[in-house]
Residue, then its C-alpha position, 0 to 999 in steps of 0.5 A: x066691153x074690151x075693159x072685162x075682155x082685159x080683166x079676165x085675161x088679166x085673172x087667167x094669167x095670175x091664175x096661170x102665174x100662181x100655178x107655175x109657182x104651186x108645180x115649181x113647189x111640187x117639183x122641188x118636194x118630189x126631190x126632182x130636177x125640173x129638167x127630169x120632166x118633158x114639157x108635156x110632163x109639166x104642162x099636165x103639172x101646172x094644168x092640175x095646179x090650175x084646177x086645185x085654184x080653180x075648184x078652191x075658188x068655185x068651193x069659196x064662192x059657193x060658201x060666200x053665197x051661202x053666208x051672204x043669204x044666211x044660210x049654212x051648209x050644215x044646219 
């Protein structure tokens, strides 16, 4: 049990670690300096980064399952 324990803490932290890259990104297209954010500013950043990765993984899935069953979204 502790083996899934670990690997979903191991998937929460990449997903973590890929959207501190994705807000980092979108601080340095704003032409803004990461220190012109408070910490509570970035933290709402890297929490909606979270949820683009998570919503672009729940739409893959769900596609996924369409596929493997053969059936098609729209027809």
């Amino acid at each position: 049990m502790q083996f899934f324990i670990d690997q979903k803490d191991k998937v929460k932290q990449a997903i973590r670690d890929k959207a501190i890259e994705r807000a980092k990104v979108r601080i340095i297209l704003c032409e803004r300096d990461l220190a012109d954010f408070s910490e509570e500013e970035l933290e709402i950043i890297v929490a909606e980064e979270e949820q683009k990765i998570f919503n672009s993984f729940k739409e893959k899935g769900f596609l996924a399952v369409l596929a493997a069953l053969g059936l098609g979204f729209f027809g």
